[in-house]
Backbone of each chain as ProteinMPNN parsed JSONL, in Angstrom:
{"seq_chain_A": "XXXXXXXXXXXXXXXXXXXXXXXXXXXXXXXXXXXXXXXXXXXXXXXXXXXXXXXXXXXXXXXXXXX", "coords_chain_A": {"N_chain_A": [[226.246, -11.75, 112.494], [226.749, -9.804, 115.7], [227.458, -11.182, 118.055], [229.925, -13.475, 118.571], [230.468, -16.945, 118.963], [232.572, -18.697, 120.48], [232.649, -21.348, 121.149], [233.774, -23.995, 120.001], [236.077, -23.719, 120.251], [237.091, -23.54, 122.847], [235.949, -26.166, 123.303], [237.817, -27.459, 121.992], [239.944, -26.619, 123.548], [238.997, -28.298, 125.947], [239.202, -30.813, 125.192], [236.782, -32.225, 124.477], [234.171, -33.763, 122.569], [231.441, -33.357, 120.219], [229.317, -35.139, 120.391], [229.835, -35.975, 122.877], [229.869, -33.788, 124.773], [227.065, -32.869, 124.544], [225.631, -35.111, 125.444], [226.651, -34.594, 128.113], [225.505, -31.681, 128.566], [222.363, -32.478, 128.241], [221.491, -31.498, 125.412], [220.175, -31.65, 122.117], [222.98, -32.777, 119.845], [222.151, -31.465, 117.313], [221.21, -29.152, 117.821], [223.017, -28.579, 119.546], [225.235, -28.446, 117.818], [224.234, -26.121, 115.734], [224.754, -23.997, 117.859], [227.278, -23.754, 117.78], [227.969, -23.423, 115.178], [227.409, -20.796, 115.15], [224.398, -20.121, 114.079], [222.471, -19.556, 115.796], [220.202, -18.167, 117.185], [219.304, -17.131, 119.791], [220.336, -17.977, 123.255], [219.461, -20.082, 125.961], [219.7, -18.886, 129.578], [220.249, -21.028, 130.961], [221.008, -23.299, 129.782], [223.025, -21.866, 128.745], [224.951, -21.62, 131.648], [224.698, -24.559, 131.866], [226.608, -25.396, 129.74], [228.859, -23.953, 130.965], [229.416, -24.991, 133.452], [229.557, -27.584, 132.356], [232.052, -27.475, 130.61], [233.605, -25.984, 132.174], [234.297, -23.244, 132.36], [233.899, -19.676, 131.932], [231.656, -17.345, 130.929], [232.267, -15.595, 129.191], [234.128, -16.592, 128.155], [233.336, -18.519, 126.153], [231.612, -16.652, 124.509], [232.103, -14.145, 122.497], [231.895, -10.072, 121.606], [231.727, -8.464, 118.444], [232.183, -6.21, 116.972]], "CA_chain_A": [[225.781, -11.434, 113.841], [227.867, -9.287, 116.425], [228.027, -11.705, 119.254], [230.512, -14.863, 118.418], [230.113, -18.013, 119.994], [233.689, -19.518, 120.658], [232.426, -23.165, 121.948], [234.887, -25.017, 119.094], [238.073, -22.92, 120.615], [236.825, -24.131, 124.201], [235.416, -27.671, 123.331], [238.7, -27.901, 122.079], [240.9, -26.89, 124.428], [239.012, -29.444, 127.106], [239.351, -31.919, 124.763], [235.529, -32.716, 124.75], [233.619, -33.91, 121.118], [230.229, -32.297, 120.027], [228.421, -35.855, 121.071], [229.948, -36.11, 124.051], [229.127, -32.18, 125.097], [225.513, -32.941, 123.825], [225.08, -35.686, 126.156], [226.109, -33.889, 129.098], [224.728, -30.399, 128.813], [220.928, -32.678, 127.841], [221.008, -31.065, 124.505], [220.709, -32.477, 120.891], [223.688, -32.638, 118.952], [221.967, -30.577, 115.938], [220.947, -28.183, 118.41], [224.795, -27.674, 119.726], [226.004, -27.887, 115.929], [223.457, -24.785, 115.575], [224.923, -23.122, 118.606], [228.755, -23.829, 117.657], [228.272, -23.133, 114.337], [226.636, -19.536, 115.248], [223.364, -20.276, 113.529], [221.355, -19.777, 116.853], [219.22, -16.861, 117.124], [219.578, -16.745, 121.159], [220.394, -19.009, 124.146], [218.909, -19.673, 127.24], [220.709, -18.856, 130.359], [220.032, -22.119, 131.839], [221.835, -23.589, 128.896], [224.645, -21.297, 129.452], [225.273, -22.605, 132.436], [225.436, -26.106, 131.783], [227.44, -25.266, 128.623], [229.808, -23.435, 131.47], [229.544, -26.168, 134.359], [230.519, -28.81, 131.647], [233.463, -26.992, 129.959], [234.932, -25.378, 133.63], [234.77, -21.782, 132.096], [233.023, -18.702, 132.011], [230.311, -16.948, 129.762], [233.123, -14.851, 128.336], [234.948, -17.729, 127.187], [232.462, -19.242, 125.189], [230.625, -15.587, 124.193], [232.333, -12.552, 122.323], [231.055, -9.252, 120.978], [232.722, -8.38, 117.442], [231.794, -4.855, 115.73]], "C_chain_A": [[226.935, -10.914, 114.673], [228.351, -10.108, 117.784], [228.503, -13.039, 118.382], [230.6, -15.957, 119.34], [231.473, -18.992, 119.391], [233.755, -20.842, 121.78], [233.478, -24.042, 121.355], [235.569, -24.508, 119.749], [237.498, -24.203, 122.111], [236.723, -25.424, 124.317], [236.988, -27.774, 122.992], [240.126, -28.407, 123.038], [240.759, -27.844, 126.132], [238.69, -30.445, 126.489], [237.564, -32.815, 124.218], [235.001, -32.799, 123.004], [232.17, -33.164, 121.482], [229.289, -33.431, 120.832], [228.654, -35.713, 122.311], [229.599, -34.902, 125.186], [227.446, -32.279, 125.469], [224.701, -33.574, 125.051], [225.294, -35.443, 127.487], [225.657, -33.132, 129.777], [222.755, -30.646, 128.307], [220.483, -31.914, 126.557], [220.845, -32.155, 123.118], [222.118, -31.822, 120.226], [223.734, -31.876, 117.869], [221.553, -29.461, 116.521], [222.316, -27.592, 118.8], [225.131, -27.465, 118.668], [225.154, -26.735, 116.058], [224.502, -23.348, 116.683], [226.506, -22.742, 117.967], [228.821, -22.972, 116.242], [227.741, -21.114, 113.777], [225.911, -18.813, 114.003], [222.339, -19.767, 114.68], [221.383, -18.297, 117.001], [219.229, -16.691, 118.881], [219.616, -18.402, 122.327], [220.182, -18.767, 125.466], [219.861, -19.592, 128.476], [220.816, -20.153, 131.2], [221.119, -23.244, 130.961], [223.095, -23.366, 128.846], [225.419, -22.14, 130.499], [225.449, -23.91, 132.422], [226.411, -26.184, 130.751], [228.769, -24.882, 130.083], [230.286, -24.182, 132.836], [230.452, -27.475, 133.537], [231.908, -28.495, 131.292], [234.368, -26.351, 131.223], [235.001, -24.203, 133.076], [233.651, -20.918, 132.68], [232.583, -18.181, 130.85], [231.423, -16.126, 128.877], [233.967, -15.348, 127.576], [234.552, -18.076, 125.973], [231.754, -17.459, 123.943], [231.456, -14.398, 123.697], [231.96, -11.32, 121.055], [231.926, -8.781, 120.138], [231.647, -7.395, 116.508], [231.398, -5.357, 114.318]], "O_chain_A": [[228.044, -11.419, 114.496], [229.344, -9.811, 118.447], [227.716, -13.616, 117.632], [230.824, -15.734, 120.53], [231.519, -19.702, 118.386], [234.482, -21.164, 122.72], [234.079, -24.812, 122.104], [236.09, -25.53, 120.197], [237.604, -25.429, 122.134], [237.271, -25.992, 125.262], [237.568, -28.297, 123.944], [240.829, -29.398, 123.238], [241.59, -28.055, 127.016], [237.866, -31.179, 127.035], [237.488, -33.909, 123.66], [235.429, -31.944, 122.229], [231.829, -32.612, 122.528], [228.57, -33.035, 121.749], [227.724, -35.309, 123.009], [229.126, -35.148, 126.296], [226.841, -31.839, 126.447], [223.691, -33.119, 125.588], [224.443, -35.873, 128.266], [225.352, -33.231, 130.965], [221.972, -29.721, 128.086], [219.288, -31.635, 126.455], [221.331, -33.286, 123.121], [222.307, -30.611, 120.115], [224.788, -31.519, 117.343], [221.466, -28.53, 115.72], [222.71, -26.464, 118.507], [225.392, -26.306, 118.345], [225.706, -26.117, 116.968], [224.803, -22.205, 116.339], [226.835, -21.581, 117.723], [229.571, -22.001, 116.133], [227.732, -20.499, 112.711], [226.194, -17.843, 113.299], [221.205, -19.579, 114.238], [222.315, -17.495, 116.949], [219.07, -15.481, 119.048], [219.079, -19.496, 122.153], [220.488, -17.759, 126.102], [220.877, -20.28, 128.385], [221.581, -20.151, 132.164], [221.938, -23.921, 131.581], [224.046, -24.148, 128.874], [226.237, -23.039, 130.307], [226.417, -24.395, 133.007], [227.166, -27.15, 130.856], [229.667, -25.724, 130.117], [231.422, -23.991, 133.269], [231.478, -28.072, 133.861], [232.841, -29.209, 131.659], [235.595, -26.26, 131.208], [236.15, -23.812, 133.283], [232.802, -21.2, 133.526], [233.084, -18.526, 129.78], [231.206, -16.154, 127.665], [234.502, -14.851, 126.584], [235.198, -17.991, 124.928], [231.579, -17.515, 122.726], [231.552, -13.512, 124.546], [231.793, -11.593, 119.867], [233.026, -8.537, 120.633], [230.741, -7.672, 115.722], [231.124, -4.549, 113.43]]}, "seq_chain_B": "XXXXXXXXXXXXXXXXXXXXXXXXXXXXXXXXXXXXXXXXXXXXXXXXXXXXXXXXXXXXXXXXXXXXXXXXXXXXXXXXXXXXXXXXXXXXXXXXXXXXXXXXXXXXXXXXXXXXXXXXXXXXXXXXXXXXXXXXXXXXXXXXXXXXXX", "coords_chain_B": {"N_chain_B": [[204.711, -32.526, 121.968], [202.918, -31.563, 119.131], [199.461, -31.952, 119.74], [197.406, -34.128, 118.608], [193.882, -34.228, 117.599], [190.71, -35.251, 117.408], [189.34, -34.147, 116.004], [190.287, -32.937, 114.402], [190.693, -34.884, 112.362], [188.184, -35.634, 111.593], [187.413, -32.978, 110.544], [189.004, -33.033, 108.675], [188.171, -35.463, 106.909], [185.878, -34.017, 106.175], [186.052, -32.145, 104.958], [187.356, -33.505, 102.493], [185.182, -35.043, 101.656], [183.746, -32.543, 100.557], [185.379, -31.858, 98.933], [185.219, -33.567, 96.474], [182.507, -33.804, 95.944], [181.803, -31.602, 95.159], [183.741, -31.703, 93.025], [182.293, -32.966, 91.303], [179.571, -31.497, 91.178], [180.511, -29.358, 90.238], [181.588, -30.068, 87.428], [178.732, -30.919, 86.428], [177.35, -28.86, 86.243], [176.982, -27.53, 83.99], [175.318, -28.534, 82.333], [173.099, -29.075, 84.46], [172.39, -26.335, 85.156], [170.82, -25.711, 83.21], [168.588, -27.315, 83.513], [167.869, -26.082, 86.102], [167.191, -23.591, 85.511], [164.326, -24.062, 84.091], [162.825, -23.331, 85.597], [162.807, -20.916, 85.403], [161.978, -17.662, 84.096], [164.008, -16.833, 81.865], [165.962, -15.306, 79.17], [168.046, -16.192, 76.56], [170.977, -15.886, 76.533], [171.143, -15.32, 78.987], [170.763, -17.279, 80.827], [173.076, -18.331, 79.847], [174.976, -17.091, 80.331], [174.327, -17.168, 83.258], [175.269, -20.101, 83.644], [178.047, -19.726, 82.924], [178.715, -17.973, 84.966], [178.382, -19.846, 87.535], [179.509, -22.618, 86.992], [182.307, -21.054, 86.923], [182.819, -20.031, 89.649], [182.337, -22.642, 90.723], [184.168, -23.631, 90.17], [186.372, -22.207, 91.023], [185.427, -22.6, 94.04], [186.328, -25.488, 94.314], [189.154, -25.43, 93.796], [189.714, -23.839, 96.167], [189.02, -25.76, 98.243], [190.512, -27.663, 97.324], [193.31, -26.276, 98.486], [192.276, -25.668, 101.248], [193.133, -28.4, 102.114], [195.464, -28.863, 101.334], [196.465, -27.969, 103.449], [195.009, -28.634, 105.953], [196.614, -31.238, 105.651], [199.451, -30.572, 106.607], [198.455, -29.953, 109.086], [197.822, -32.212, 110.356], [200.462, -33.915, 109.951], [201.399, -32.399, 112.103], [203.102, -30.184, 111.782], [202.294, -26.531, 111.094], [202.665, -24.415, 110.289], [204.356, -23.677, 108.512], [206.164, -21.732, 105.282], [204.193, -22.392, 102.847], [201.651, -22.823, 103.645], [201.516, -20.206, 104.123], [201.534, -19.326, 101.573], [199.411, -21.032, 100.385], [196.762, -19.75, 101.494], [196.857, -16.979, 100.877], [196.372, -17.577, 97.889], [193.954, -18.875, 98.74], [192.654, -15.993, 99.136], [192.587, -15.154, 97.107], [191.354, -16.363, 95.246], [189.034, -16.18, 96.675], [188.316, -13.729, 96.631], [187.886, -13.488, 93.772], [185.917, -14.937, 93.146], [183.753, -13.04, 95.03], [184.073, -10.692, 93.32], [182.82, -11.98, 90.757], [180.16, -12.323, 91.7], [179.277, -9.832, 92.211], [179.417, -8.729, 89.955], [176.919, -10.305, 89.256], [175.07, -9.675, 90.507], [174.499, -7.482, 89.686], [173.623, -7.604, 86.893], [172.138, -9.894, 87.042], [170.25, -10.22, 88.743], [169.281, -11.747, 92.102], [168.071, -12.727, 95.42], [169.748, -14.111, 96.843], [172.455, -13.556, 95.589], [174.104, -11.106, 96.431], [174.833, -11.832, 99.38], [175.931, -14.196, 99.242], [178.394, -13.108, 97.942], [178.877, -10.591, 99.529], [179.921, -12.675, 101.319], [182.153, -13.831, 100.012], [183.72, -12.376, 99.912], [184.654, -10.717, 102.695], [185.609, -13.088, 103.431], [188.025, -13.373, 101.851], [188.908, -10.999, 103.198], [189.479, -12.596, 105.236], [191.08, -14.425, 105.128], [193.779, -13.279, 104.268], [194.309, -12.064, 106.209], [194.583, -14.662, 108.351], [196.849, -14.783, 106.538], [198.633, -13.259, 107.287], [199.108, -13.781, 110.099], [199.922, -16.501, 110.297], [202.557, -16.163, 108.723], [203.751, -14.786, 110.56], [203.65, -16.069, 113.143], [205.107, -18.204, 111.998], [207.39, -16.936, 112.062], [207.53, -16.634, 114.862], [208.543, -19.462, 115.71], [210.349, -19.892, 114.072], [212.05, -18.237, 115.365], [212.143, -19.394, 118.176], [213.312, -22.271, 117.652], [215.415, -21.679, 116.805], [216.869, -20.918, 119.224], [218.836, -22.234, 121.711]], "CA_chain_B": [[203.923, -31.009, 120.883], [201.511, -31.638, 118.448], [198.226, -33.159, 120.173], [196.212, -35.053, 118.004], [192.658, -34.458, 117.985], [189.639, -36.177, 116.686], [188.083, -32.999, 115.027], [191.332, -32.379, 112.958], [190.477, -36.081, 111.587], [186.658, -35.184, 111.172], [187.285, -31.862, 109.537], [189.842, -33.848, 107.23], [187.318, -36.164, 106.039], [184.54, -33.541, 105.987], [186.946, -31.703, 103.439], [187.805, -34.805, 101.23], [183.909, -35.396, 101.209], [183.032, -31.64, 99.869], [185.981, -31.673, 97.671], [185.274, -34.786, 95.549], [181.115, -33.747, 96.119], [181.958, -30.167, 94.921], [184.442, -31.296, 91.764], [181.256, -33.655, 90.502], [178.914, -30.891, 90.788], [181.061, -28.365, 88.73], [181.26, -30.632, 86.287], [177.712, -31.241, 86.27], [176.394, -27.938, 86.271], [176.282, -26.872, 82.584], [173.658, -29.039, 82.5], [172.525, -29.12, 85.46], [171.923, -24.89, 85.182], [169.554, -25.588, 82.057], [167.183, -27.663, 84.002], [167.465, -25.487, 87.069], [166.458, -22.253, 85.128], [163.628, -24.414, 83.508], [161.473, -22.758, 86.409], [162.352, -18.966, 85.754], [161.51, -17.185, 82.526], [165.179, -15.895, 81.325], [166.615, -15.532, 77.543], [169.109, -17.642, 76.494], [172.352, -15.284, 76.951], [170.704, -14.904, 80.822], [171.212, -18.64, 81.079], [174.21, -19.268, 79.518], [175.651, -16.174, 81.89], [174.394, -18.286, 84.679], [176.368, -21.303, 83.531], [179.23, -19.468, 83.175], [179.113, -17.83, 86.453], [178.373, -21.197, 88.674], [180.994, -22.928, 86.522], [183.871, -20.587, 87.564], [182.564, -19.582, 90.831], [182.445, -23.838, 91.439], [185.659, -24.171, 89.907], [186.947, -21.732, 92.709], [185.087, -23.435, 95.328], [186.898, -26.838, 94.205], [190.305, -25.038, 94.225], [189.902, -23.706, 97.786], [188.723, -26.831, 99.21], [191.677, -28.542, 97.501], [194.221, -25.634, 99.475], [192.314, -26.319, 102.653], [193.386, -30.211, 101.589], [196.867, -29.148, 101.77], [196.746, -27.132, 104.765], [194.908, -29.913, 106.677], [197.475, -32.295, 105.528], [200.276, -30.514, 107.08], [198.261, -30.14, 110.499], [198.002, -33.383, 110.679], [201.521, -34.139, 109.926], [202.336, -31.942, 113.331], [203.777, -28.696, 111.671], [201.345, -26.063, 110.586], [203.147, -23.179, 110.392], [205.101, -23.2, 107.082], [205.892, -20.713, 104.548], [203.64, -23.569, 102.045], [200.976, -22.276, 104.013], [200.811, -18.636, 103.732], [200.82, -19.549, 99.818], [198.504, -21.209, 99.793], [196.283, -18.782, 102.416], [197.069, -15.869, 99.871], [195.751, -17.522, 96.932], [192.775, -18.671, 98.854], [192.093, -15.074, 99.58], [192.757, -14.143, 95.686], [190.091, -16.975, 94.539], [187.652, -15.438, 97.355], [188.057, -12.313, 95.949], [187.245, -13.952, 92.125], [184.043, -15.215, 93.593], [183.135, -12.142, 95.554], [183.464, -10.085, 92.381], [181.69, -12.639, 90.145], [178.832, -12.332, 92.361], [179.329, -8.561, 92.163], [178.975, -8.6, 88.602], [176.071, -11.165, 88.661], [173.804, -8.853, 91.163], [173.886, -5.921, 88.669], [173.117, -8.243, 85.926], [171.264, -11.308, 86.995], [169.543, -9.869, 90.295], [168.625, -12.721, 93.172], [168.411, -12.103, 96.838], [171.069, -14.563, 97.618], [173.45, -13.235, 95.187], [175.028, -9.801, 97.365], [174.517, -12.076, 100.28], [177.24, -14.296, 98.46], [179.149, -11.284, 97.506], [179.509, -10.195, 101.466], [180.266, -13.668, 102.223], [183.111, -14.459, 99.796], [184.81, -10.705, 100.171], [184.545, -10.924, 103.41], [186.238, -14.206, 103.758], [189.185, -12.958, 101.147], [190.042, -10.779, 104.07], [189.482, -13.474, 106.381], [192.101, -15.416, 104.683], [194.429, -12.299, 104.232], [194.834, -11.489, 107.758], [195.39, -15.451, 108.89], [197.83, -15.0, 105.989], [200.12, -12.368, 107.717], [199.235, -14.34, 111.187], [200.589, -17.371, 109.596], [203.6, -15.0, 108.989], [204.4, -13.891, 112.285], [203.683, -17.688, 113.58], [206.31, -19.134, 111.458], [208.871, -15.805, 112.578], [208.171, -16.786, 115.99], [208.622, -20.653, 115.296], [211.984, -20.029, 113.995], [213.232, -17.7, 116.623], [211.842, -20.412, 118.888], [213.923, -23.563, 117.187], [216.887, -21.463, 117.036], [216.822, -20.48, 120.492], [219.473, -22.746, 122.199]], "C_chain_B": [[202.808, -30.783, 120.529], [200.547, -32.496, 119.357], [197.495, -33.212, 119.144], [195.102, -34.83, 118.104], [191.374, -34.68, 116.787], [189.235, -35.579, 115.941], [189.095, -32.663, 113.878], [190.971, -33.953, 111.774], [188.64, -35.914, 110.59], [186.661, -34.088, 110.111], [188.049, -32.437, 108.246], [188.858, -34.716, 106.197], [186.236, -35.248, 105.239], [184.703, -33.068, 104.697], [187.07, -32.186, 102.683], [186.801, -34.744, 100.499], [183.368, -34.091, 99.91], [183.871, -31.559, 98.803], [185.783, -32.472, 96.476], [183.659, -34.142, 95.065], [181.45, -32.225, 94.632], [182.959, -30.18, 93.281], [182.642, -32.307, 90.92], [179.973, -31.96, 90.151], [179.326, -29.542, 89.83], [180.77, -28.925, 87.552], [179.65, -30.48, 85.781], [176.787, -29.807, 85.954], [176.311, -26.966, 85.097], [175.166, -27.445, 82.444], [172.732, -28.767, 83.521], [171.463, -27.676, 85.652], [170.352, -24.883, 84.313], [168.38, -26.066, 82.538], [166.447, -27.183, 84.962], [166.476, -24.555, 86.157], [165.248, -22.483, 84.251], [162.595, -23.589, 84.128], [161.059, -21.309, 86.608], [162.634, -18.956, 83.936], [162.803, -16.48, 82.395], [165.463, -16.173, 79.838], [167.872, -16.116, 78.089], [170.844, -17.171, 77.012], [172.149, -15.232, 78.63], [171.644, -16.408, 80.938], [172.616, -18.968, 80.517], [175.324, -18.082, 80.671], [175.837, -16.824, 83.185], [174.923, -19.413, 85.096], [177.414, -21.007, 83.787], [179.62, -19.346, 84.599], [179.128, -18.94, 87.459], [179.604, -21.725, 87.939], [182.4, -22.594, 87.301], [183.746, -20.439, 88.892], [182.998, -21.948, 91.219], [183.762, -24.446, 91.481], [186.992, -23.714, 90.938], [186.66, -22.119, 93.641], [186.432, -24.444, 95.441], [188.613, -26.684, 94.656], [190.763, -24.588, 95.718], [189.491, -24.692, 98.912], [190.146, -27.541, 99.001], [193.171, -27.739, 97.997], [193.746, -25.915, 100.908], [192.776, -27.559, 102.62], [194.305, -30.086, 102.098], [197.031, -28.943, 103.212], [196.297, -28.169, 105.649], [196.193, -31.258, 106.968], [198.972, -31.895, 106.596], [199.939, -30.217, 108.574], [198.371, -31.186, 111.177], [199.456, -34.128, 111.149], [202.43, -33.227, 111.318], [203.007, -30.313, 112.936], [203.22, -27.809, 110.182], [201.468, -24.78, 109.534], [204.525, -23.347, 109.522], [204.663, -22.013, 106.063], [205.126, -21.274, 103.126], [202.213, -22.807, 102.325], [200.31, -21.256, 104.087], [200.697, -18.573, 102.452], [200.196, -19.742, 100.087], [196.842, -20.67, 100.927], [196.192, -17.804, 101.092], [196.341, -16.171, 98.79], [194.354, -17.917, 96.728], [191.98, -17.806, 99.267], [191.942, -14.568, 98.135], [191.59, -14.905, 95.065], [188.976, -16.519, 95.538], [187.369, -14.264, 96.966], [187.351, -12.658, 94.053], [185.78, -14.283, 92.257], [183.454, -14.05, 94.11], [182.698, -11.435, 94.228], [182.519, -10.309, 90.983], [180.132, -12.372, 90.826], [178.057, -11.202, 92.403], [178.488, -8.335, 91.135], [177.596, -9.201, 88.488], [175.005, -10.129, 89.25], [173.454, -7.865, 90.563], [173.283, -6.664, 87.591], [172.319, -9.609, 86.33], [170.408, -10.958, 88.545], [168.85, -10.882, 91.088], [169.286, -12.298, 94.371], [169.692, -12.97, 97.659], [172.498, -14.223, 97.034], [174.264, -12.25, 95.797], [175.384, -10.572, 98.519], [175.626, -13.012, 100.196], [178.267, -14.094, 98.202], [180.2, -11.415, 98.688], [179.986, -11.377, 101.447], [182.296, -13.933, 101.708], [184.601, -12.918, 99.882], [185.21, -10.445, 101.477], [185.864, -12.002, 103.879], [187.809, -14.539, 102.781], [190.072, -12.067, 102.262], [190.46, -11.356, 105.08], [191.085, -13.939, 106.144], [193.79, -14.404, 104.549], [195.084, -12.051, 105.742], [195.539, -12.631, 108.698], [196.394, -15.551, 107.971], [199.34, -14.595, 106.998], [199.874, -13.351, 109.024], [200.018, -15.342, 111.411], [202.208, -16.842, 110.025], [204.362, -15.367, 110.175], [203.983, -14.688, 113.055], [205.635, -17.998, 113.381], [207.54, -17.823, 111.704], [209.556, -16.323, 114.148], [208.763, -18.306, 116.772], [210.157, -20.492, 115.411], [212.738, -19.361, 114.919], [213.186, -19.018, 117.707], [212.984, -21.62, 118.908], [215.373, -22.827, 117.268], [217.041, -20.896, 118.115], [217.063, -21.925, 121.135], [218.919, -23.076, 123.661]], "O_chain_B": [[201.896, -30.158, 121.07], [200.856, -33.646, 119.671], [196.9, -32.197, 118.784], [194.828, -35.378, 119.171], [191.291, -34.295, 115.621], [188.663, -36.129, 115.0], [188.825, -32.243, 112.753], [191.049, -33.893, 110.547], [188.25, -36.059, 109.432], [186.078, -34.183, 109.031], [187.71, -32.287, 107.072], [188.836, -34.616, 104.97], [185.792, -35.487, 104.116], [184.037, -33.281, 103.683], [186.953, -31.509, 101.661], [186.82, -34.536, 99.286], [182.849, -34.34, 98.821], [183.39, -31.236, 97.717], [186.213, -32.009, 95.419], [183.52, -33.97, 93.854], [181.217, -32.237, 93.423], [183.021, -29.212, 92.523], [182.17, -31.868, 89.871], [179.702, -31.541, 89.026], [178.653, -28.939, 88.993], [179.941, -28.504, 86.745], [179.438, -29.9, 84.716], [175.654, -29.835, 85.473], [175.745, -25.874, 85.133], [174.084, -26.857, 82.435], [171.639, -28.237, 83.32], [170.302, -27.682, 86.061], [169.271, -24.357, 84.576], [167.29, -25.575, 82.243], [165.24, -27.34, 85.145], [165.258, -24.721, 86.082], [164.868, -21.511, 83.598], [161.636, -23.157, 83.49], [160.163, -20.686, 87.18], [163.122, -19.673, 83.063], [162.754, -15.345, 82.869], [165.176, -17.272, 79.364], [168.431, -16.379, 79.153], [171.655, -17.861, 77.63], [173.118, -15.1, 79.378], [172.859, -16.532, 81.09], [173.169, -20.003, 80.888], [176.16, -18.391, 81.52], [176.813, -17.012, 83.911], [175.1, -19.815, 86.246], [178.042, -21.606, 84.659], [180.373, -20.043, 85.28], [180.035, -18.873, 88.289], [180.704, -21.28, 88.267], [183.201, -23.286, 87.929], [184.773, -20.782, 89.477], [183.927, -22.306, 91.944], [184.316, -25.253, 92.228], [187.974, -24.298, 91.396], [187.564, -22.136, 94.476], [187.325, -24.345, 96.283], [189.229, -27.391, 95.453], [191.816, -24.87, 96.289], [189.584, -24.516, 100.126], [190.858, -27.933, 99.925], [194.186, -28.433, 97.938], [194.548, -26.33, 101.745], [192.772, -27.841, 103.818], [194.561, -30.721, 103.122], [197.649, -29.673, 103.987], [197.224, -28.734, 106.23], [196.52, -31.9, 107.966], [199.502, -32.787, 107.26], [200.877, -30.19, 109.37], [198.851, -31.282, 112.307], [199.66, -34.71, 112.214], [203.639, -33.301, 111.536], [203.314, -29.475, 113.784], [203.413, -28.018, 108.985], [200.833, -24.353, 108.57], [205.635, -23.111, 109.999], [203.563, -21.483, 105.911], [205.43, -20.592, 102.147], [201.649, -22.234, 101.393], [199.089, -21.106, 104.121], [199.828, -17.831, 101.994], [199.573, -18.728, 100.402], [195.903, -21.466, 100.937], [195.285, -18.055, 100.299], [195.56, -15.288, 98.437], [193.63, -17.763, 95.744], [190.871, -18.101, 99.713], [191.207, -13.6, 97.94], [190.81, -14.25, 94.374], [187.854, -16.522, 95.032], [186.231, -13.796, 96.961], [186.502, -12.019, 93.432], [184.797, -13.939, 91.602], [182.352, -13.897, 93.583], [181.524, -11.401, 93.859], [181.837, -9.504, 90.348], [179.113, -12.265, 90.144], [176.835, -11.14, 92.538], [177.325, -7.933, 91.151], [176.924, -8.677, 87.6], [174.103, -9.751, 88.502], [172.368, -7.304, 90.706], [172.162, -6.226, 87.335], [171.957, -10.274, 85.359], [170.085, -11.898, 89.271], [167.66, -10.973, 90.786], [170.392, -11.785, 94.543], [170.339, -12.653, 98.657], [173.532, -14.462, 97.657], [175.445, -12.579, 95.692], [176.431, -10.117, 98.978], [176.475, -12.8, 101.062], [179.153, -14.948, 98.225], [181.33, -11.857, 98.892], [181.166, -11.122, 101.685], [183.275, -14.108, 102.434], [185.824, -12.777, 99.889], [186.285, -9.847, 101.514], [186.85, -11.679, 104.542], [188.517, -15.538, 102.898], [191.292, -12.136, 102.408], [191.416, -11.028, 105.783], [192.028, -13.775, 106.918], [194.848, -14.993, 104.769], [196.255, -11.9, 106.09], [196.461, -12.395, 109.479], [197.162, -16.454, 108.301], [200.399, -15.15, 107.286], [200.899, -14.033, 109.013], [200.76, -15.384, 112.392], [202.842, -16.991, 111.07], [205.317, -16.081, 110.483], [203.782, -14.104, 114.12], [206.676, -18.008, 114.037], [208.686, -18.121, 111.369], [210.692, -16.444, 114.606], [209.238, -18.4, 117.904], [210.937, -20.775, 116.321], [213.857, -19.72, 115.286], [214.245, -19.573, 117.998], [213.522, -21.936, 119.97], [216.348, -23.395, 117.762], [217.647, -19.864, 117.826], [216.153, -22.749, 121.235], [219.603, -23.733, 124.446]]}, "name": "protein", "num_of_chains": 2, "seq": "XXXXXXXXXXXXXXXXXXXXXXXXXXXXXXXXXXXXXXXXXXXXXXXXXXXXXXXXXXXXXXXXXXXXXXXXXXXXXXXXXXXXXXXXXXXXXXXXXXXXXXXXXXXXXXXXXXXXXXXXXXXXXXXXXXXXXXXXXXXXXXXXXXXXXXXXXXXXXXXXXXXXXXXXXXXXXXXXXXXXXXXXXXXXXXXXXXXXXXXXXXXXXXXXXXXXXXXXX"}
């Protein structure tokens, strides 16, 4: 897929685990593993946002487009 | 998600009932044919034609009751829309088609007014099954975009 989803780089660098992510962006855990592991077929922007409220970044952080 | 409802329980049983009803009378109907056709004047190859054909034609019934079986089973269970499903959809459109053209065959050779009538029904209901095949399909496509949609 051409868009990469750099959540591991990010989760990392704020220190945050996949449960602990999970439980404050209201997702499941096998649903973020899906997203992290860029298995996921699209994400909602509402999602985004709490993905980008929790972590302190922006959509470009987490999101990049690779030829 | 799934709601529950009373008629998926009803149709489940109704199914069990014709499938068990429906493997006894296969069985039963080599005999069973000889005493029917006691009341029409046919030679003996007529009749044993007529065995044959109910035979296989019942033996396809029995098989497509026991694919609706499955298919029930996994409504029940909450998730309908597997690729389990369009199998077994597909091959109850390929045994509707075995019956349609049995019936085909029987109206040129064994001529009764319910036999074409038969015919239409089970050819008919081969594309029935054909079309919720691909629907099926393009369910379970939009299922998975669905589940993987973050």
């Amino acid at each position: 897929m051409a868009i990469i989803v750099n959540l591991d780089v990010m989760m990392a660098k704020r220190k945050i685990g996949l449960m602990d992510l999970a439980v404050k962006i209201n997702i499941t855990p096998a649903n973020l593993s899906i997203l992290k592991n860029n298995k996921a077929k699209a994400i909602r922007f509402s999602t985004l946002e709490d993905i980008c409220k929790a972590l302190d970044c922006q959509p470009a952080d987490i999101l990049e487009y690779k030829e | 998600m799934y709601k529950k409802s009373i008629t998926h329980y009803i149709a489940k049983v109704v199914i069990d009932i014709l499938f068990y009803l429906s493997i006894l009378c296969t069985l039963a109907m080599p005999s069973a044919t000889a005493v029917l056709l006691r009341v029409r004047t046919l030679n003996s190859s007529a009749s044993i034609a007529y065995a044959v054909i109910l035979t296989i034609s019942g033996a396809c019934c029995v098989y497509i009751l026991f694919l609706l079986k499955q298919m029930y089973k996994s409504l029940l269970v909450g998730n309908p829309f597997v690729d389990e499903n369009v199998r077994h959809l597909r091959k109850m459109a390929v045994t509707c088609f075995i019956i349609g053209i049995l019936y085909v065959a029987k109206s040129i050779f064994l001529f009764t007014v319910a036999t074409p009538i038969i015919a239409g029904i089970f050819l008919v209901g081969c594309l029935f099954c054909l079309t919720l095949k691909d629907l099926f399909k393009q369910a379970i496509n939009y299922k998975t975009e669905n589940d993987l949609t973050i």
